[in-house]
DOLORO-239509 format. One record per residue (C-alpha): x, y, z. Coordinates in steps of 0.5 Angstrom, whole numbers. Layout:
N
X, Y, Z $
...
This chain:
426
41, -23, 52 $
40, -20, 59 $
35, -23, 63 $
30, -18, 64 $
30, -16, 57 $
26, -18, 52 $
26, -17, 44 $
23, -9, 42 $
21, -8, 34 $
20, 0, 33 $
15, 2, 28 $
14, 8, 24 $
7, 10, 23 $
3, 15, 20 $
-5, 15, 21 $
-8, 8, 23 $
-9, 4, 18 $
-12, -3, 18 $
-5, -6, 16 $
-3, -5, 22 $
-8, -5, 26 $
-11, -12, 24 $
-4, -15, 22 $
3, -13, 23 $
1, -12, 31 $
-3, -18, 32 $
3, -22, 29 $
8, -18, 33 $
4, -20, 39 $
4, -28, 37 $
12, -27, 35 $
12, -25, 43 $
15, -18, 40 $
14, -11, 45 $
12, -6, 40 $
14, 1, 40 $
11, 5, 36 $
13, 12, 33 $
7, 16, 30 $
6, 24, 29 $
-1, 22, 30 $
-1, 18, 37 $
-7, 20, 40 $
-10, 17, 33 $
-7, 11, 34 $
-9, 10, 42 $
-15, 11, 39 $
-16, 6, 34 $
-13, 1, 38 $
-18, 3, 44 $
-23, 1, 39 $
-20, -5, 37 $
-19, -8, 44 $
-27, -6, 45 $
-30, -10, 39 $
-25, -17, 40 $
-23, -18, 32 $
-21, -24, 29 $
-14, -21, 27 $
-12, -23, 36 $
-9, -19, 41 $
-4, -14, 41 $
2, -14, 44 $
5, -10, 49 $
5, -3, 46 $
9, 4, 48 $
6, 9, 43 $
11, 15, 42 $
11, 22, 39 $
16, 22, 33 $
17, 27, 27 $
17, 20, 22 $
18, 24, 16 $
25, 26, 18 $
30, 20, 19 $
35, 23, 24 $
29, 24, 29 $
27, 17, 27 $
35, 15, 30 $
35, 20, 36 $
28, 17, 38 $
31, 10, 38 $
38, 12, 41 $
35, 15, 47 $
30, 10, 48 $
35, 5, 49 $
40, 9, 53 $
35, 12, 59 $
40, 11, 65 $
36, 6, 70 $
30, 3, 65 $
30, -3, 63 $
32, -4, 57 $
29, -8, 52 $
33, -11, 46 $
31, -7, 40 $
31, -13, 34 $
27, -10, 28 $
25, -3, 25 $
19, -4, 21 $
14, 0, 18 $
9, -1, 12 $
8, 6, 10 $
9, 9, 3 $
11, 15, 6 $
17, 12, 11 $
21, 6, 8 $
27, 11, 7 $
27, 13, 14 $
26, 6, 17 $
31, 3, 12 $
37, 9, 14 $
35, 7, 22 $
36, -1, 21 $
42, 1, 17 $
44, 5, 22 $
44, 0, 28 $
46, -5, 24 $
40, -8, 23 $
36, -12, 18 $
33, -8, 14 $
31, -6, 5 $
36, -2, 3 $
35, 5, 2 $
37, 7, -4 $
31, 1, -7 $
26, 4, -2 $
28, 11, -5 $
28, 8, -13 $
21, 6, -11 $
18, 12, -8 $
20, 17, -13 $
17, 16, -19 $
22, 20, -23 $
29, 15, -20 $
24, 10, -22 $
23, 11, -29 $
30, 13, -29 $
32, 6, -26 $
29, 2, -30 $
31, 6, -36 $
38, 5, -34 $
38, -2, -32 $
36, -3, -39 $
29, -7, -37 $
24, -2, -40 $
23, 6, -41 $
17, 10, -40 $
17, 16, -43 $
17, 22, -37 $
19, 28, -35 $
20, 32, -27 $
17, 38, -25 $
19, 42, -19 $
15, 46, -15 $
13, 53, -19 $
16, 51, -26 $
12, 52, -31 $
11, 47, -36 $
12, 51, -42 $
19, 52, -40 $
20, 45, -39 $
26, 42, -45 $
22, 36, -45 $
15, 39, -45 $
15, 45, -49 $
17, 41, -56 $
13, 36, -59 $
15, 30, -57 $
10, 29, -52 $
6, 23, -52 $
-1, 26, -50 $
-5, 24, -48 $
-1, 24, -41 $
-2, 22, -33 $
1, 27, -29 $
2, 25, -22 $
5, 27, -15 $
12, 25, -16 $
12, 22, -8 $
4, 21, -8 $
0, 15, -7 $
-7, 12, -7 $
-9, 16, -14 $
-9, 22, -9 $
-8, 28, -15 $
-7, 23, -21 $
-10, 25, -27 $
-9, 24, -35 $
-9, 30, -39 $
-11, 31, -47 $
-6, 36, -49 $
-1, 43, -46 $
-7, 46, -44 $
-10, 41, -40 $
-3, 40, -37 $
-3, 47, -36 $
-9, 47, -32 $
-9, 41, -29 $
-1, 43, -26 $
-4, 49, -23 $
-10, 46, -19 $
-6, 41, -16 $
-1, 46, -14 $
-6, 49, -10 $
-7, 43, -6 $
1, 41, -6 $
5, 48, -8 $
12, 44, -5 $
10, 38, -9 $
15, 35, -15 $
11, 32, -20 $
11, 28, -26 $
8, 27, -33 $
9, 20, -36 $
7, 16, -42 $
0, 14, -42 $
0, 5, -41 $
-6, 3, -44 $
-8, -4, -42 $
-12, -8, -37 $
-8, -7, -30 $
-5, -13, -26 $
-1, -13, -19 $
4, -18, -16 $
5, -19, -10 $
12, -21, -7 $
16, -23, -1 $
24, -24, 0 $
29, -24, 5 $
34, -21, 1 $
36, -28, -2 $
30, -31, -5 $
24, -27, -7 $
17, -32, -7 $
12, -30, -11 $
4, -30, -6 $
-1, -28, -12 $
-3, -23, -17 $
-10, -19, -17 $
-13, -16, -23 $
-15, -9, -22 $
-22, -6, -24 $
-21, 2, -24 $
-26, 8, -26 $
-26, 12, -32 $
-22, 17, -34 $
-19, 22, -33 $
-18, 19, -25 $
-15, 12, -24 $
-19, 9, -17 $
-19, 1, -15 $
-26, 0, -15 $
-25, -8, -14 $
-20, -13, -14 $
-20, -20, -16 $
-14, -25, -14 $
-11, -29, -21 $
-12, -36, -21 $
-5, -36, -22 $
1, -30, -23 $
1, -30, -30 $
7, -31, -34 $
11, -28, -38 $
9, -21, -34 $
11, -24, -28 $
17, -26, -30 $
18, -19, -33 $
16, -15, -27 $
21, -19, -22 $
27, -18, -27 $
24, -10, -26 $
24, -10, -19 $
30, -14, -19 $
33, -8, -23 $
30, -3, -17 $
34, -7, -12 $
27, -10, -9 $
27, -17, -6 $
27, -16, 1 $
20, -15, 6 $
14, -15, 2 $
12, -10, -4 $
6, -10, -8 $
7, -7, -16 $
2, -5, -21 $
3, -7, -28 $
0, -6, -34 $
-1, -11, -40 $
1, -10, -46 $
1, -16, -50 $
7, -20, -48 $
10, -14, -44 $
9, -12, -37 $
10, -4, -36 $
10, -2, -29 $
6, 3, -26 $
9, 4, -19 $
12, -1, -14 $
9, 0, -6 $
15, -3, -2 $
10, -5, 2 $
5, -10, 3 $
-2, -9, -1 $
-7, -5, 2 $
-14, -3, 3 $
-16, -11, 7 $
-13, -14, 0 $
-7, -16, 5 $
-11, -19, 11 $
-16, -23, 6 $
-10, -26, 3 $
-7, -28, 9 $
-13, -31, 10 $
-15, -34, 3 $
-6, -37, 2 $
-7, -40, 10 $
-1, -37, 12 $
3, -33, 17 $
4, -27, 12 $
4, -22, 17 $
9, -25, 22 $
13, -27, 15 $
15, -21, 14 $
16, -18, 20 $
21, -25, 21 $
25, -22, 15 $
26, -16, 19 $
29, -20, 25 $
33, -23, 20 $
30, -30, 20 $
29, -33, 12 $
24, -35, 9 $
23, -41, 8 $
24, -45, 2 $
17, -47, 1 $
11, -42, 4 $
7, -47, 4 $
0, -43, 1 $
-6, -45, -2 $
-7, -44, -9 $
-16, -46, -9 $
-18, -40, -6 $
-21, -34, -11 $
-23, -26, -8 $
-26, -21, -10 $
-25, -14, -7 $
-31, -9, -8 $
-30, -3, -6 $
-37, 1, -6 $
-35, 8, -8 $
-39, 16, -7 $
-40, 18, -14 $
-42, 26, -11 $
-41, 30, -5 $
-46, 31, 0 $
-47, 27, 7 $
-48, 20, 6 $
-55, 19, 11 $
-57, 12, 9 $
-52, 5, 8 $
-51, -2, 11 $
-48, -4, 18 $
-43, -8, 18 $
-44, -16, 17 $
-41, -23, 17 $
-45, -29, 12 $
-45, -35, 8 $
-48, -34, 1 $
-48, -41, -3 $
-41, -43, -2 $
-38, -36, -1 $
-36, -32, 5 $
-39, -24, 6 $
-34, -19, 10 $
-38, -13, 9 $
-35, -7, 13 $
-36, 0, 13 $
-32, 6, 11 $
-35, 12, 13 $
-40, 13, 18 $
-47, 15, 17 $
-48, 23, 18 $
-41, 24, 16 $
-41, 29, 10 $
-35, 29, 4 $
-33, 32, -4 $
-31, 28, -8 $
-24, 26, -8 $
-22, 23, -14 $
-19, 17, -10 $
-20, 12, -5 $
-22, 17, 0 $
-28, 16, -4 $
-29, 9, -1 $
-36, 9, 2 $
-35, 2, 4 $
-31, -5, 2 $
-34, -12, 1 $
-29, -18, 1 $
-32, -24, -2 $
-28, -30, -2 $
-29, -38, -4 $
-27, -43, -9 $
-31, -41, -15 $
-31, -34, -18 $
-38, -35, -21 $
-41, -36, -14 $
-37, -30, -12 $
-39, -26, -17 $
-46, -28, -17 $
-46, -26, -9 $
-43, -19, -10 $
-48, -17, -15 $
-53, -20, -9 $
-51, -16, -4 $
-50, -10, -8 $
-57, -11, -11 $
-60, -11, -4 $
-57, -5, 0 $
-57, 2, -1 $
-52, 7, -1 $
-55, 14, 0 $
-51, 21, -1 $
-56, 28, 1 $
-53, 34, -2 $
C-alpha cells in the first residue's frame, strides 16, 4: 500500500443507531479503520456522535470519521459515491478495504457495492432472500427445509381479488405484515377477510407503496439465534428467549440469553439459514417453537439490536463487534471465539401503554444489586409527547440486567421496576 494511505471501511447508514454508535465504531477505531460513513441522515449522525464524544462511553473512542450525504437505498449511488471518493484527482487517497452496514434496510446495497469493487462481502442474493418475506418463505419452501403458508400483496390490490385469499384456504387467524418491514412496524394478526380487509386498508394509509404479506400464524414461545460466520464456518454466540405483548401487535418487551442454544432447533435454524445462503457476518433469526420444530419468523442479517448486541459482547467477553467487521476486511474467524458461557441477562424494555407526553421517568443510572449489574438507560425524554405505536417506538426506556444467576436478575428487575415510576399525561 502506498505510503500515505490508510485502510477506509465505507458505512451505510440509515439514522443513528446504538449499534452503530457504541459498537461497530468504537471497533473500527480499535482496528485502526478511517470510516466514511454515507447516511441520508448526516446531520442526525453529526449529532449523536457530538453527543457521544461529550458524555465519554464506555464503547471507546471513534475513529477518524467523514460523514457524507448519500441516497443509501439506491445501490448505484452507494457505488458512485465510492468511485468518486476514491478517484479525487490530487487527494490522498485511502485504501477503501470494507463496505459494511448493520441496517435492515441497506444489506442488499451494501453487498452489490462490495460485489462491485471486488471486496468481502454477503452475498446479494441472501441478503435480499432474507429482507423480502415473501422470497424468504418461497426459499425456504424451495430448499425443501420448511413451508409456511403465505400469500403477496402489491400495493393497491385488494385482497378479495387475491387467488389465495379469496378462497377458503386461509389459515385464519393471519399475521399481516409489510413485506420489507422491520420492528414489528405494521404487524398485526388478523381473525378473519374482514379484519384482514380493514386492517390492509389502514396500513395502506401509513404505507400506500408498501407490498405486503399474509402468513400463517406460528404459535409457540419465540427464541432467537444469534450467528456469525465468515463464509466458511458459521459459529453460534447465543440465543435468547423473547417476551412479547399480547395480541393483535408482536412487541419485544424483554429478552433473556438461554443458558445454552437449544438443540434441535438450533440445528434446524442453521440448516434454514443455510438454505438462504446465510453464513457470512453476522445475522439474528427469530424462531418460534413448536414442539421438535423450529419455524422461522424472520432472518435480520444483521447483528441483534436494541443494546441486545452491546450486552452480548460484554456478557461472552469477546471483540464481537471488531469480529464482524474483520469478515468484512476478509479475515476468518477464528476456529474457537472463545466466549463465556456463565454469563445470564435480562433485557427489560419498559413500554407506554397510551398516548399522551410522558412527564415523570428515571434518569439514567449504573448499579450492583446483589450480584447483578443495573444498566438503565432512557429512551425517551421527559416532555416528549408520542401515540402509541404498536412497536418498539413505544420504548420508554431499557434495563439491562446481567450476572450469573437468573434468579438475582429476576429478582432485581422486579426491584427496579417496583421502585420507579414512569408517567404519561394525556
Amino acid at each position: 500500500m502506498p505510503a500515505g494511505t490508510a485502510t477506509r471501511l465505507h458505512l451505510l447508514a440509515l439514522n443513528p443507531t446504538d449499534s452503530v454508535t457504541e459498537g461497530f465504531l468504537p471497533a473500527a477505531a480499535r482496528l485502526g479503520l478511517a470510516v466514511t460513513l454515507l447516511t441520508d441522515q448526516p446531520d442526525a449522525h453529526r449529532r449523536a456522535y457530538d453527543r457521544y464524544d461529550r458524555h465519554a462511553s464506555a464503547g471507546g473512542a471513534l475513529p477518524e470519521l467523514d460523514i457524507a450525504h448519500c441516497d443509501v437505498r439506491d445501490f448505484r449511488e452507494v457505488i458512485g459515491r465510492i468511485s468518486a471518493d476514491t478517484a479525487k484527482a490530487g487527494a490522498r487517497v485511502d485504501r477503501t478495504a470494507a463496505i459494511f452496514t448493520n441496517s435492515d434496510h441497506l444489506q442488499v446495497q451494501a453487498a452489490l457495492a462490495a460485489d462491485y469493487f471486488g471486496l468481502p462481502g454477503k452475498d446479494w442474493r441472501a441478503a435480499l432472500r432474507t429482507k423480502n418475506k415473501a422470497e424468504l418463505r418461497r426459499s425456504l419452501a424451495a430448499a425443501g427445509v420448511d413451508t409456511v403458508w403465505c400469500a403477496e400483496l402489491a400495493p393497491g390490490q385488494d385482497p378479495a381479488d387475491h387467488p389465495r385469499l379469496a378462497g377458503p384456504g386461509v389459515p385464519y387467524p393471519c399475521v399481516l405484515k409489510p413485506r420489507e418491514g422491520v420492528a414489528s412496524e405494521d404487524v398485526v394478526l388478523v381473525a378473519d377477510a374482514r379484519e384482514l380487509a380493514e386492517r390492509v386498508r389502514e396500513i395502506r394509509a401509513r404505507r400506500p407503496e408498501a407490498y405486503l404479506v399474509v402468513e400463517e400464524f406460528l404459535d409457540g414461545p419465540l427464541q432467537t439465534l444469534e450467528t456469525i460466520g465468515d463464509g466458511r464456518a458459521l459459529h453460534t454466540l447465543a440465543a435468547f428467549r423473547t417476551g412479547i405483548s399480547p395480541p393483535p401487535y408482536f412487541v419485544e418487551e424483554r429478552l433473556e440469553l438461554l443458558p445454552a442454544p437449544p438443540e434441535p432447533h438450533t440445528g434446524q435454524v442453521l440448516d434454514q439459514l443455510r438454505a438462504l445462503g446465510v453464513g457470512f457476518g453476522a445475522c439474528h433469526t427469530e424462531y418460534v417453537v413448536q414442539g421438535d420444530r423450529a419455524r422461522i419468523i424472520e432472518v435480520n442479517y444483521r447483528a441483534i439490536g436494541d443494546q441486545c448486541d452491546l450486552v452480548l459482547a460484554e456478557l461472552l467477553a469477546i471483540p464481537l463487534f471488531e469480529h464482524i467487521l474483520r469478515t468484512h476486511l476478509g479475515a476468518p474467524l477464528p476456529a474457537d471465539l472463545g466466549a463465556r458461557t456463565d454469563g445470564r441477562v435480562r433485557m427489560e424494555y419498559v413500554m407506554a401503554d397510551r398516548a399522551g407526553r410522558l412527564t415523570d421517568a428515571p434518569a439514567a443510572s449504573v448499579g450492583d444489586r446483589d450480584g447483578v449489574r443495573l444498566d438503565y438507560r432512557p429512551l425517551r425524554e421527559i416532555g416528549e409527547e408520542h401515540p402509541l405505536y404498536g412497536t418498539n417506538r413505544d420504548f420508554l426506556g431499557v434495563l439491562r440486567a446481567t450476572g450469573t444467576d437468573q434468579r438475582r436478575i429476576d429478582q432485581a428487575v422486579a426491584g427496579f421496576l417496583a421502585a420507579n415510576e414512569w408517567v404519561i399525561a394525556p
